[in-house]
KOLLOTOR-652926 format. One record per residue (C-alpha): residue number from 1; residue in one letter; x negated, y, z. Coordinates in Angstrom, 1 decimal. Last residue first. Layout:
<nodes>
<node nr="NUM" rest="A" east="X" north="Y" up="Z"/>
...
</nodes>
This chain:
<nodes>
<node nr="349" rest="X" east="11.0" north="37.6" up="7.4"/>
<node nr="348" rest="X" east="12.4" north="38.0" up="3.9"/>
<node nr="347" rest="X" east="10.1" north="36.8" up="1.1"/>
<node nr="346" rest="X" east="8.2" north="40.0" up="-0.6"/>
<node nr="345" rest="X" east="9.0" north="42.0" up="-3.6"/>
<node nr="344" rest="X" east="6.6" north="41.9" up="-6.0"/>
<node nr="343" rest="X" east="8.0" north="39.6" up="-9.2"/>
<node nr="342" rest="X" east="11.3" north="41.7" up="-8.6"/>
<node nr="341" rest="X" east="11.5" north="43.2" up="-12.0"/>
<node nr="340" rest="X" east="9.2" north="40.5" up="-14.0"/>
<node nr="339" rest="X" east="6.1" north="41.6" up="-15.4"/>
<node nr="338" rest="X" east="5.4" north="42.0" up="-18.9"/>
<node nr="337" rest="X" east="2.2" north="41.8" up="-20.8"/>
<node nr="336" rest="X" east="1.8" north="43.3" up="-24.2"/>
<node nr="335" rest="X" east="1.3" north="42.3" up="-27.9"/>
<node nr="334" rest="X" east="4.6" north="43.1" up="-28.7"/>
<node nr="333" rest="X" east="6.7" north="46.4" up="-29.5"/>
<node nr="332" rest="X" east="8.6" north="46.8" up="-26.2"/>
<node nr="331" rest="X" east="11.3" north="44.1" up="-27.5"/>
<node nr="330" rest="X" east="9.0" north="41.4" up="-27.2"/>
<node nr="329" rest="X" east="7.6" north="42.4" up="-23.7"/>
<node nr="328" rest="X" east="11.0" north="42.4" up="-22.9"/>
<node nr="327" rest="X" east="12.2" north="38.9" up="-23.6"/>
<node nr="326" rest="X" east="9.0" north="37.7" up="-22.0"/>
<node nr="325" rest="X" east="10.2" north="39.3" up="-18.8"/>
<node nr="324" rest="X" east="13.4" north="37.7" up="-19.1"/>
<node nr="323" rest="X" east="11.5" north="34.3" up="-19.7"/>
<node nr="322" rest="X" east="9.2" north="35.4" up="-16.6"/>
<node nr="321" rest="X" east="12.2" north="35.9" up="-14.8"/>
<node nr="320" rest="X" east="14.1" north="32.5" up="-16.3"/>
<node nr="319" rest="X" east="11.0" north="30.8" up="-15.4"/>
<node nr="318" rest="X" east="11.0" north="31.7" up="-11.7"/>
<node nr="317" rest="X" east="14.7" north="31.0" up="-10.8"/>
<node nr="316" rest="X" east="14.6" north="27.4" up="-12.4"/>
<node nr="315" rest="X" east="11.2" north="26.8" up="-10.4"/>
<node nr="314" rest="X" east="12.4" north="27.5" up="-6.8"/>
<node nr="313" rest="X" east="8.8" north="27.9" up="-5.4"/>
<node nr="312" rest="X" east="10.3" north="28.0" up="-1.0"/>
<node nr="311" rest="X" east="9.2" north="31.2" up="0.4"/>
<node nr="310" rest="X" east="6.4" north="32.0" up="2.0"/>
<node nr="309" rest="X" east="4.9" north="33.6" up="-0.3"/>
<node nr="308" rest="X" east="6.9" north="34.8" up="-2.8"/>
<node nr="307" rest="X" east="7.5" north="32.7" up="-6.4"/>
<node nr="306" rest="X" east="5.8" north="34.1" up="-9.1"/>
<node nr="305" rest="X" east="6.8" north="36.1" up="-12.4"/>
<node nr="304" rest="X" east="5.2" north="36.8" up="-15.6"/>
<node nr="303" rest="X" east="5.9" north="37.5" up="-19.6"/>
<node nr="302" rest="X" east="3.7" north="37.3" up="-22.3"/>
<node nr="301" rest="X" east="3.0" north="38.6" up="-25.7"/>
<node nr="300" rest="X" east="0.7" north="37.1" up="-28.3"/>
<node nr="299" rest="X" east="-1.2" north="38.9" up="-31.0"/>
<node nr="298" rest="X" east="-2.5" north="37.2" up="-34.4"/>
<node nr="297" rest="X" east="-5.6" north="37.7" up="-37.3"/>
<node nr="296" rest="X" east="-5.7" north="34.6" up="-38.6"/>
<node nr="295" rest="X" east="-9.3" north="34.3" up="-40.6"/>
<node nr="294" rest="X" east="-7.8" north="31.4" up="-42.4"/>
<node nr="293" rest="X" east="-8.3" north="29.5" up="-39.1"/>
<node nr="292" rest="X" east="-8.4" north="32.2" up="-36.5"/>
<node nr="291" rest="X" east="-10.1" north="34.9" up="-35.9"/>
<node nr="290" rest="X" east="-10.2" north="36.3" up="-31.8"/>
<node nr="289" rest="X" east="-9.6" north="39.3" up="-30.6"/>
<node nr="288" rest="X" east="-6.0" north="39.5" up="-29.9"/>
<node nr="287" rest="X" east="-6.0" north="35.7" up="-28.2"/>
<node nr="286" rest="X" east="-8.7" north="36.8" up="-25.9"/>
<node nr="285" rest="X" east="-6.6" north="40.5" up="-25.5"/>
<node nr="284" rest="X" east="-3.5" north="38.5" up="-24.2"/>
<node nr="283" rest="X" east="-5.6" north="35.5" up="-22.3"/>
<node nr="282" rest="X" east="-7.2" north="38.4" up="-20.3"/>
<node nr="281" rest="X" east="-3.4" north="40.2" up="-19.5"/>
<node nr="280" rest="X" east="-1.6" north="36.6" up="-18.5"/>
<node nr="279" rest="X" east="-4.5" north="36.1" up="-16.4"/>
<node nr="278" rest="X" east="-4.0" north="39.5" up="-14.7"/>
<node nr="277" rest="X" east="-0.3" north="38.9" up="-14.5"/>
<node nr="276" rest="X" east="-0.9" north="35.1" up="-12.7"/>
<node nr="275" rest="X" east="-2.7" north="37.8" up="-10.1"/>
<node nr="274" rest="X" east="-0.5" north="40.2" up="-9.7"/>
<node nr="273" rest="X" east="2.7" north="38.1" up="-9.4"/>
<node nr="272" rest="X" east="0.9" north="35.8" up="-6.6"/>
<node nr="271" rest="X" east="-1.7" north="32.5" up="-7.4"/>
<node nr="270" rest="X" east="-1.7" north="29.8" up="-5.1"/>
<node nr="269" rest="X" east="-0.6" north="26.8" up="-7.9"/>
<node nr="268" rest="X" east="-1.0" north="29.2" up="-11.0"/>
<node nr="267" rest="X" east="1.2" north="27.3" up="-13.7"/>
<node nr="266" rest="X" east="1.2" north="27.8" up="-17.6"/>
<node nr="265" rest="X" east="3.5" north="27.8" up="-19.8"/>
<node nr="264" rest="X" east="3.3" north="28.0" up="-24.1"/>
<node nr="263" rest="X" east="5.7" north="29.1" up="-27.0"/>
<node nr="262" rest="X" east="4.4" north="28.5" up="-30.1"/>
<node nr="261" rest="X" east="6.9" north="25.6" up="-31.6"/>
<node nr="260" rest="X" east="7.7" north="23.9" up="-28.1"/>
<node nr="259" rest="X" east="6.9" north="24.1" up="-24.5"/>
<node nr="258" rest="X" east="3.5" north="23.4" up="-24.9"/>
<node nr="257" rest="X" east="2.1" north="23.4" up="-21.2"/>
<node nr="256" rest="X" east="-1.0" north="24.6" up="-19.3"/>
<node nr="255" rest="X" east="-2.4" north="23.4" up="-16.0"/>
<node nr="254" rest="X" east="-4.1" north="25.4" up="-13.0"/>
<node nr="253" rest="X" east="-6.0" north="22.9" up="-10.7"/>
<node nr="252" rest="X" east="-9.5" north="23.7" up="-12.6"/>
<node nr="251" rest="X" east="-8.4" north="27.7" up="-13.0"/>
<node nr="250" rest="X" east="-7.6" north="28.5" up="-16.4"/>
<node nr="249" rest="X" east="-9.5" north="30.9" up="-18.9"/>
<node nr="248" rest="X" east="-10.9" north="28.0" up="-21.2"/>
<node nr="247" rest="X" east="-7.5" north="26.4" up="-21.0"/>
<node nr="246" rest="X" east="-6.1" north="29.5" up="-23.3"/>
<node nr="245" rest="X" east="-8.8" north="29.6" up="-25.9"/>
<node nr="244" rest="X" east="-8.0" north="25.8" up="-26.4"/>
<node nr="243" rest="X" east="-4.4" north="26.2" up="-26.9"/>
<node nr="242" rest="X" east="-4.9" north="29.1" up="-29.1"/>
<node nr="241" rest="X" east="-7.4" north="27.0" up="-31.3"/>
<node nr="240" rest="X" east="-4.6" north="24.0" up="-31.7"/>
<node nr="239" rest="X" east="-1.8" north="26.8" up="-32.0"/>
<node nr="238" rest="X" east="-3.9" north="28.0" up="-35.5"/>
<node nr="237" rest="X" east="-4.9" north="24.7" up="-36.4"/>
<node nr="236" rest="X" east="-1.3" north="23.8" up="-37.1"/>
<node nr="235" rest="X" east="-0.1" north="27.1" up="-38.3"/>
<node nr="234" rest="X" east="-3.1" north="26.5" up="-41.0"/>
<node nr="233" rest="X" east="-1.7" north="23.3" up="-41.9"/>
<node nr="232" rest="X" east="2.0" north="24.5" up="-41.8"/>
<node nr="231" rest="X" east="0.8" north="27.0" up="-44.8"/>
<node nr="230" rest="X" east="-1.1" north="30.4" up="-45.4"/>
<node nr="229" rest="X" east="2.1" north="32.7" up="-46.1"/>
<node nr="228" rest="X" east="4.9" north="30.7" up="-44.6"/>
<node nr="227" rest="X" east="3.2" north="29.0" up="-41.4"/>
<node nr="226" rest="X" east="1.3" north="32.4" up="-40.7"/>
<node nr="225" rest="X" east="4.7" north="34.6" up="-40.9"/>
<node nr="224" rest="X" east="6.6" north="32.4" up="-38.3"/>
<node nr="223" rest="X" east="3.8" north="32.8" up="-36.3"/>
<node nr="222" rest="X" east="5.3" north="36.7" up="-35.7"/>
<node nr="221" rest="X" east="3.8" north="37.0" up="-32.3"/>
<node nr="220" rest="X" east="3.0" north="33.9" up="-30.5"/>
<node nr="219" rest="X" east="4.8" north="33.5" up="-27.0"/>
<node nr="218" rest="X" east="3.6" north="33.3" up="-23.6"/>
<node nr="217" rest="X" east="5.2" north="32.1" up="-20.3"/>
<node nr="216" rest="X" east="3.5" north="32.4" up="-17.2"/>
<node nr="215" rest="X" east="4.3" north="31.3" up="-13.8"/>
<node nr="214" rest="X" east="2.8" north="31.9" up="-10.5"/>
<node nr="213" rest="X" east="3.2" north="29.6" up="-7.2"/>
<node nr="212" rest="X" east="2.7" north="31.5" up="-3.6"/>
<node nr="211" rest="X" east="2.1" north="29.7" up="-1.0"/>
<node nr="210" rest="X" east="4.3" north="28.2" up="2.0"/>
<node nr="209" rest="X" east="2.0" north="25.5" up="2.7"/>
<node nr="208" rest="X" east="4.8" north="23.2" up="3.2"/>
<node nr="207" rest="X" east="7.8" north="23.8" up="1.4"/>
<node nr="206" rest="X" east="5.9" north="25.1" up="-1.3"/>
<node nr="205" rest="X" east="4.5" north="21.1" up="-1.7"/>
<node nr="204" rest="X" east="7.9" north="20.0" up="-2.6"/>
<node nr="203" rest="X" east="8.2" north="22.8" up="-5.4"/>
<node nr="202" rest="X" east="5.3" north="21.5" up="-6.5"/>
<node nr="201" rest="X" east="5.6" north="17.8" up="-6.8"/>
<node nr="200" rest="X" east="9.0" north="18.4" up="-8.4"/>
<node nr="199" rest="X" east="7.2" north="21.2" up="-11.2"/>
<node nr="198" rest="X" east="4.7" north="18.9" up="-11.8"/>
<node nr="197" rest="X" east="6.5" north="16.2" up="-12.8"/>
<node nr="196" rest="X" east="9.0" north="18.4" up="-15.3"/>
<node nr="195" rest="X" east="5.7" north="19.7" up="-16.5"/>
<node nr="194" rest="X" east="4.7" north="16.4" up="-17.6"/>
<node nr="193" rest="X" east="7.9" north="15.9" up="-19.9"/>
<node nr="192" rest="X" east="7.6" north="19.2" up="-21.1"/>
<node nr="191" rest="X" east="4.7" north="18.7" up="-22.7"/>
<node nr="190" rest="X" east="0.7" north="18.7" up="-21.5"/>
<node nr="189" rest="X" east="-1.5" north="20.2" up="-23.7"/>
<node nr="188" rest="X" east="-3.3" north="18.3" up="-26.4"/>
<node nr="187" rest="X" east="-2.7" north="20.8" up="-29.0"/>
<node nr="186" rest="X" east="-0.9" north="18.5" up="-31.6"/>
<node nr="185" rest="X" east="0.0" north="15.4" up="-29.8"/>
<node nr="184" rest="X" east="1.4" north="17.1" up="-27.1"/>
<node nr="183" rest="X" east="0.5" north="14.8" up="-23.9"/>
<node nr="182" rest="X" east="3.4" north="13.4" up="-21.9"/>
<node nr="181" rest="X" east="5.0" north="10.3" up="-23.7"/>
<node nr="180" rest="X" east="1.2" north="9.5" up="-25.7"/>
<node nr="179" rest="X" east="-0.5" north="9.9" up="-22.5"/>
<node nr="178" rest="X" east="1.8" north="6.7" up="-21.3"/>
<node nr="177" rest="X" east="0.7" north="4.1" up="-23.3"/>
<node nr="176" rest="X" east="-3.1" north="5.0" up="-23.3"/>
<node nr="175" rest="X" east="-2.6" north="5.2" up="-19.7"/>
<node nr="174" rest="X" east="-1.3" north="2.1" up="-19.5"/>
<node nr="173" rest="X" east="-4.4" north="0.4" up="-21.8"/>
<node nr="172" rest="X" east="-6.4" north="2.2" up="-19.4"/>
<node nr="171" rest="X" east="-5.3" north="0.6" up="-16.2"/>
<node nr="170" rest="X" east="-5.6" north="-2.7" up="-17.5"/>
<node nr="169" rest="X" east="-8.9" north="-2.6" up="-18.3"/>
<node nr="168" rest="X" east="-9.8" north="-0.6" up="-15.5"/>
<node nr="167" rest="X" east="-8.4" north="-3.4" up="-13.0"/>
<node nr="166" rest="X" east="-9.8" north="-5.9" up="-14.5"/>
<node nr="165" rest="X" east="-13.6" north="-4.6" up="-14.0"/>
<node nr="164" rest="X" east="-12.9" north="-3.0" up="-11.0"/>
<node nr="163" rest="X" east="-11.4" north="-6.2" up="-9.1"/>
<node nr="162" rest="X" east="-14.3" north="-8.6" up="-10.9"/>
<node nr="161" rest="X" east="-17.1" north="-6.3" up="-9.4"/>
<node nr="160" rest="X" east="-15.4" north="-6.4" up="-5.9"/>
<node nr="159" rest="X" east="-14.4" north="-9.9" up="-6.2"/>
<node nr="158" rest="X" east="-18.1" north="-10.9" up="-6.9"/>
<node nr="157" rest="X" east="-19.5" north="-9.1" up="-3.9"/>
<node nr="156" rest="X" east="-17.4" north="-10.9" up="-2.0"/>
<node nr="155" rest="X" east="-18.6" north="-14.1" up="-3.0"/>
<node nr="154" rest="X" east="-22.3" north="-13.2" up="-3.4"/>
<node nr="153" rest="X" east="-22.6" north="-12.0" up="0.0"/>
<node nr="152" rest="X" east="-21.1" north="-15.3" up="2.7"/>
<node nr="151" rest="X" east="-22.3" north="-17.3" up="-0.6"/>
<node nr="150" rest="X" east="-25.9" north="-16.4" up="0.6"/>
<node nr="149" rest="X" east="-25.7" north="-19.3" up="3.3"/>
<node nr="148" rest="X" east="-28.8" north="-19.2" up="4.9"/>
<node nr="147" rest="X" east="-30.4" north="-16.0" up="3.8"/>
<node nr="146" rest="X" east="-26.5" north="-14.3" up="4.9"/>
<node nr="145" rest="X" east="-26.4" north="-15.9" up="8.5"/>
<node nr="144" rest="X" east="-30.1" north="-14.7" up="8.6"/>
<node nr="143" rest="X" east="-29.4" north="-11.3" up="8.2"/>
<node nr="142" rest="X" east="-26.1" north="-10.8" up="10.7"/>
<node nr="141" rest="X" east="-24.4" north="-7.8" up="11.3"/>
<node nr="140" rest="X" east="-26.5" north="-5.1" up="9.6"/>
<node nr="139" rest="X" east="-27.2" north="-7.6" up="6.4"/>
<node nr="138" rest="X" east="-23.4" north="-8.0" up="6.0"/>
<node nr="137" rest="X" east="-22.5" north="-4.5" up="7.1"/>
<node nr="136" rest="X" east="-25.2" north="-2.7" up="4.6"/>
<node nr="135" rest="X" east="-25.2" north="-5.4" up="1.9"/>
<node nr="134" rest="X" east="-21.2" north="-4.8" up="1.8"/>
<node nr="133" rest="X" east="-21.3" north="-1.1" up="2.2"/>
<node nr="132" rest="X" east="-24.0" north="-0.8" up="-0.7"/>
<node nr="131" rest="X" east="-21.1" north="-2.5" up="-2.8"/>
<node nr="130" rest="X" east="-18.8" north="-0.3" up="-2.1"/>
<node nr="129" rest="X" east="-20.1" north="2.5" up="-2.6"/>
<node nr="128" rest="X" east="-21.8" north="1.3" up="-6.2"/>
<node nr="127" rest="X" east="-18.1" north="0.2" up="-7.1"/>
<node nr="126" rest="X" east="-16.7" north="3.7" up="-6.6"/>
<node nr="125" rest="X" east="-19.5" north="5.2" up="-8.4"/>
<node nr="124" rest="X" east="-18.7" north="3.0" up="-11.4"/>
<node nr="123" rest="X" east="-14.8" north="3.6" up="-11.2"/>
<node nr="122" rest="X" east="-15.3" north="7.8" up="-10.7"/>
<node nr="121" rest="X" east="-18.0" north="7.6" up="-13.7"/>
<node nr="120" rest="X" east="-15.4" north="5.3" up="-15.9"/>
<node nr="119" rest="X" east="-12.7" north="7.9" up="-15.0"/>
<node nr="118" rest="X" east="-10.2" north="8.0" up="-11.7"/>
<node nr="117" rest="X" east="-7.1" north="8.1" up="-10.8"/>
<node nr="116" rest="X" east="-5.8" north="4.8" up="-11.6"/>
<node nr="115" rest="X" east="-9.2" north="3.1" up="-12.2"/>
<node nr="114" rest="X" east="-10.1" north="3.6" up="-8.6"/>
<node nr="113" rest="X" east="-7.5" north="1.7" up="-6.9"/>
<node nr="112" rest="X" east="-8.0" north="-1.6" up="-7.0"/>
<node nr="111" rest="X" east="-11.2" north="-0.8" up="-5.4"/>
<node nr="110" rest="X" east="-9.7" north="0.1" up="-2.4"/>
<node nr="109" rest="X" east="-8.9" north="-3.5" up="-1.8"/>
<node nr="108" rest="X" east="-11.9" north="-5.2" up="-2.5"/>
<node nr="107" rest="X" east="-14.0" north="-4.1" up="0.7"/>
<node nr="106" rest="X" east="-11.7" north="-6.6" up="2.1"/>
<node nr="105" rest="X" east="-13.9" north="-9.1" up="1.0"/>
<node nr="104" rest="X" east="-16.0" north="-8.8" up="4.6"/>
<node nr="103" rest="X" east="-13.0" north="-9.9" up="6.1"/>
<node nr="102" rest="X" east="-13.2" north="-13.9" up="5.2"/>
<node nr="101" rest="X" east="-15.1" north="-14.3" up="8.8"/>
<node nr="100" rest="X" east="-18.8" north="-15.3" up="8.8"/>
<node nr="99" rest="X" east="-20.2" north="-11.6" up="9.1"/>
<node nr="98" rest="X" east="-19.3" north="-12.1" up="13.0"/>
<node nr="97" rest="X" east="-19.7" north="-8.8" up="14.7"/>
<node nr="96" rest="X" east="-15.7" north="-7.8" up="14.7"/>
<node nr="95" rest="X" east="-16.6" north="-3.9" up="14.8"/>
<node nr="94" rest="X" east="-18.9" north="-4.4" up="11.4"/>
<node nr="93" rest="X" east="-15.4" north="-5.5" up="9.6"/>
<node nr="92" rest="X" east="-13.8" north="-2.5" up="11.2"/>
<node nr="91" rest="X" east="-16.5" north="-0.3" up="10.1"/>
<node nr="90" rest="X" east="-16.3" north="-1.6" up="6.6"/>
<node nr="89" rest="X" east="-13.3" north="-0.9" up="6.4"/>
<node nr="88" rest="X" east="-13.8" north="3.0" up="7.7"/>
<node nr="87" rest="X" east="-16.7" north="3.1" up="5.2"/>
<node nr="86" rest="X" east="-14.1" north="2.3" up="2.5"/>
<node nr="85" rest="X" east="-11.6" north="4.1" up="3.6"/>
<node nr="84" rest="X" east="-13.8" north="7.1" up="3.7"/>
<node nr="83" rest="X" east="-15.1" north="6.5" up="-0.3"/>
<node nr="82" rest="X" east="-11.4" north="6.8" up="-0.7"/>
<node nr="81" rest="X" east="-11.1" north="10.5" up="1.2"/>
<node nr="80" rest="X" east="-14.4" north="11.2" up="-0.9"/>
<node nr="79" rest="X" east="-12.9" north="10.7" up="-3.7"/>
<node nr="78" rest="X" east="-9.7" north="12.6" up="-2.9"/>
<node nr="77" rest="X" east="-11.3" north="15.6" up="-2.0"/>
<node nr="76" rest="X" east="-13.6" north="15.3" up="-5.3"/>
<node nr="75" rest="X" east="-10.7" north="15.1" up="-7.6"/>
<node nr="74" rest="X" east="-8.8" north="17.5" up="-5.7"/>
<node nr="73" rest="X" east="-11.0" north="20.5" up="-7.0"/>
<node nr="72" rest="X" east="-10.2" north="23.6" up="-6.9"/>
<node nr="71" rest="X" east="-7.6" north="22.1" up="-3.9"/>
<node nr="70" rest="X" east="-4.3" north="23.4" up="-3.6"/>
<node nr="69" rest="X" east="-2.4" north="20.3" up="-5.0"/>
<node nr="68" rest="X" east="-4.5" north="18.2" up="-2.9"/>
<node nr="67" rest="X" east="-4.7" north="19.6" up="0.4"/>
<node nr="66" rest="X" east="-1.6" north="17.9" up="2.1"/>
<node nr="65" rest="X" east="-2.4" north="14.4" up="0.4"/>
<node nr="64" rest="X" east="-6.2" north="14.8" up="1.9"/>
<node nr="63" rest="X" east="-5.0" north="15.7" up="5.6"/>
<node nr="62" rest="X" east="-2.9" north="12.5" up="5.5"/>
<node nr="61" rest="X" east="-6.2" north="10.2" up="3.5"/>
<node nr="60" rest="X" east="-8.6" north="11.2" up="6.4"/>
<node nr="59" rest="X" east="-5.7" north="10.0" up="9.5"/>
<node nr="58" rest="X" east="-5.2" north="7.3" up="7.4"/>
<node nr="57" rest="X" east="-9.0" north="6.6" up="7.8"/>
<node nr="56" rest="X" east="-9.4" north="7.2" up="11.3"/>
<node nr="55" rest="X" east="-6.4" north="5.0" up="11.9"/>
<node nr="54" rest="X" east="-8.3" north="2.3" up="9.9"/>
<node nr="53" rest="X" east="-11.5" north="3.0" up="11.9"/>
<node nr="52" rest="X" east="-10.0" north="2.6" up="15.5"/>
<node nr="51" rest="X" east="-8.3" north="-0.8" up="14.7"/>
<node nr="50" rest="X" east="-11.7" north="-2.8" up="15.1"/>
<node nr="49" rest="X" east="-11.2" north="-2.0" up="18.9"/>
<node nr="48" rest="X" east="-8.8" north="-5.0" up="19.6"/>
<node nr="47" rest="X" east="-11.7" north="-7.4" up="19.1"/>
<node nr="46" rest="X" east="-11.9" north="-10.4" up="16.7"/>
<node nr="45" rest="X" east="-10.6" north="-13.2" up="18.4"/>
<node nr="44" rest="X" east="-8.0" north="-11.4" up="20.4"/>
<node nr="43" rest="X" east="-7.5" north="-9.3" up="17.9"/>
<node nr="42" rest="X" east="-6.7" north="-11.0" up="15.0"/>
<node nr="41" rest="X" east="-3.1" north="-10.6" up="15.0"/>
<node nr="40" rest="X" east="-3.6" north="-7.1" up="15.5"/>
<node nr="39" rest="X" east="-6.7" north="-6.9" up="13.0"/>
<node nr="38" rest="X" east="-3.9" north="-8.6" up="10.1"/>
<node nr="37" rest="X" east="-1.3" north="-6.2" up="11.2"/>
<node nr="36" rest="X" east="-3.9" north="-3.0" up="10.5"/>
<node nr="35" rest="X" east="-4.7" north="-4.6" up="7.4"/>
<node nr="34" rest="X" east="-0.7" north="-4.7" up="6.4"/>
<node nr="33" rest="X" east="-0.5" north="-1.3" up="7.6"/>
<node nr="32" rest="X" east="-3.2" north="-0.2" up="5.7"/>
<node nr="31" rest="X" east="-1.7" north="-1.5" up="2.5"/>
<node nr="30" rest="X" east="1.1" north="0.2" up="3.2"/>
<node nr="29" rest="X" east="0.0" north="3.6" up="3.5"/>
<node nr="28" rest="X" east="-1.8" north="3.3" up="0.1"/>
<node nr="27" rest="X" east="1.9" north="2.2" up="-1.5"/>
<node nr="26" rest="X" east="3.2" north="5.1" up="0.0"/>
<node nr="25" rest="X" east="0.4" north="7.7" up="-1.2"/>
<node nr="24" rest="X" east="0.4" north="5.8" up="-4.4"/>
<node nr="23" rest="X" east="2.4" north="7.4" up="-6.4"/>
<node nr="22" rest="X" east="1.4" north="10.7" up="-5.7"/>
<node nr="21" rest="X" east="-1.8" north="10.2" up="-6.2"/>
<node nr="20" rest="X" east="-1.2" north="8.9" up="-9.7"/>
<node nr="19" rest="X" east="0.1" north="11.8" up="-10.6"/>
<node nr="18" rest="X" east="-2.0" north="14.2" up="-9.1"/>
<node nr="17" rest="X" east="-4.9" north="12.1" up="-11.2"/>
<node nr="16" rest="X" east="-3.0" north="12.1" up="-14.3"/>
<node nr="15" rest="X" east="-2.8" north="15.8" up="-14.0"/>
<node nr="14" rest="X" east="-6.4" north="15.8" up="-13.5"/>
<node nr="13" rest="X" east="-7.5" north="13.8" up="-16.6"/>
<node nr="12" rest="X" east="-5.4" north="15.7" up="-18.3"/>
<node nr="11" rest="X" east="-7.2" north="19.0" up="-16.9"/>
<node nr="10" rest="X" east="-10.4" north="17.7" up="-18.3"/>
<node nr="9" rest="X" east="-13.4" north="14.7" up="-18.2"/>
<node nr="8" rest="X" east="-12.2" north="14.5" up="-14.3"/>
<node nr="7" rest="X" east="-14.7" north="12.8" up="-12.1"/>
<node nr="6" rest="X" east="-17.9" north="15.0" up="-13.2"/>
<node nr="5" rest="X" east="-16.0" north="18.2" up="-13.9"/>
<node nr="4" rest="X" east="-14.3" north="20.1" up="-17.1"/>
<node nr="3" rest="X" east="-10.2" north="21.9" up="-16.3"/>
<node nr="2" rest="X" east="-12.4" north="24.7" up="-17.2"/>
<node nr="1" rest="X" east="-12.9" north="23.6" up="-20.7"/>
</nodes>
């Protein structure tokens, strides 16, 4: 799948991720503000200048949130903005020069964290970070304050381990929960409900980077035909293999939707009308060449449109042109790509 990397095991993975994200950007910011408090009210005992990594580290995790949705791959961007807060904790606890305080644990925090956006791999690489910074400051700052009193280590350490572990169990018995309310249970695409979240984060995120956002809608030709001459079983396996061709051609931050029935979105975050058309045109002859269960022989038509650069991704306006567009491409004979009339014309200056 192309959605495939080492933190995200496919594009649900991802979308979860972005959602996640999302959610907590504010509670993230919070949480170093409540650190940053705790150094101000600590600062005259441990040093004003331990302040200077956190606002590093916001500064790291502001840049990160702008790039995300752009990103081929925001999984690793926002990894290594989280590994960043960690070192820049750990800087601040280093800063203060006594490994005796009750700081060192707040390596902890960030770990909460992990199992929300990331996998097992993410969590257990997460954990090893953090627990090399530990030795690292506690044995930089002060080695024979930890041999004689190895609780300073083993404490914090513990919380850290304990933190991901609980953490990740709860975490995935919500996401088990919650897959099932935005994941199609037949093709494992992503419904409408999940596309309804997207959509909001994106046409937010137009307003800033001012790029284009392309839109595809495609339609199965005559399925209707396949469900009453070989069965709903074979229909079944049939949008099942046509979901699957269709990811294989995506970008990793592109995601794909079941609208319903056979009809299928996709979005192109960055992409313009020429290019979402191209991949429209490649999944077209895929899908056309292809046998499937039953030895299904089947077409698909598709209609395109995208939102200008530089203008604001308005996403009512841009599915009912590709849905026009769609209209036509079924009423030209099938089996075809259709643009939108308008797709190309540029934003006003």
């Amino acid at each position: 799948m192309a959605g495939k990397s080492w933190l995200c095991r496919d594009d649900m993975d991802r979308e979860r991720l972005l959602d996640m994200e999302k959610r907590l950007g504010p509670v993230r910011r919070a949480s170093l503000g409540v650190i940053a408090l705790a150094l101000i009210a600590c600062g005259p005992w441990l040093g004003w200048w331990t302040l200077i990594p956190l606002v590093l580290a916001a500064g790291v995790f502001q840049i990160a949130e702008w790039r995300t949705l752009s990103a081929a791959r925001p999984e690793y961007l926002l990894f290594g903005a989280w590994a960043l807060s960690e070192v820049s904790i750990a800087g601040a606890v280093a800063l203060t020069g006594d490994i005796e305080t009750p700081t060192l644990a707040w390596l902890a925090i960030p770990v909460v964290t992990l199992s929300a956006r990331f996998s097992e791999r993410g969590v257990a690489l997460g954990v090893t970070v953090a627990l090399l910074l530990m030795f690292a400051v506690a044995f930089g700052t002060d080695t024979d304050a930890i041999i004689a009193n190895p609780v300073l280590i083993v404490a914090p350490l513990t919380l850290v381990v304990c933190t991901a572990i609980l953490s990740t169990a709860l975490m995935r018995s919500d996401v088990h929960h919650r897959s099932e309310t935005v994941i199609d249970p037949l093709t494992g695409m992503l419904n409408r409900k999940a596309l309804a979240t997207r959509v909001a984060e994106l046409e937010q995120q137009s307003l800033v980077s001012g790029e284009p956002i392309g839109l595809v809608v495609g339609d199965l030709d005559h399925f209707k035909a396949v469900n009453d001459s070989c069965g709903h079983a074979t229909g079944d396996a049939v949008l099942k293999e046509v979901a699957y061709e269709m990811r294989k051609e995506l970008r990793a931050f592109d995601l794909a939707y079941r609208l319903g029935g056979e009809e299928f979105l996709v979005l192109l975050p960055g992409a313009d009308a020429p290019q979402a058309e191209r991949l429209a045109e490649r999944i077209r002859e895929i899908i056309a060449n292809v046998h499937f269960s039953g030895d299904q022989r089947l077409t698909m038509s598709f209609g395109v449109s995208a939102s200008p650069r530089g203008a604001e991704f308005r996403y009512r306006e841009v599915f009912g042109e590709a849905d026009m567009a769609l209209l036509e491409a079924k009423r030209s004979g099938r089996d075809r790509v259709c643009l939108a009339e308008g797709a190309l014309v540029p934003a006003p200056a």
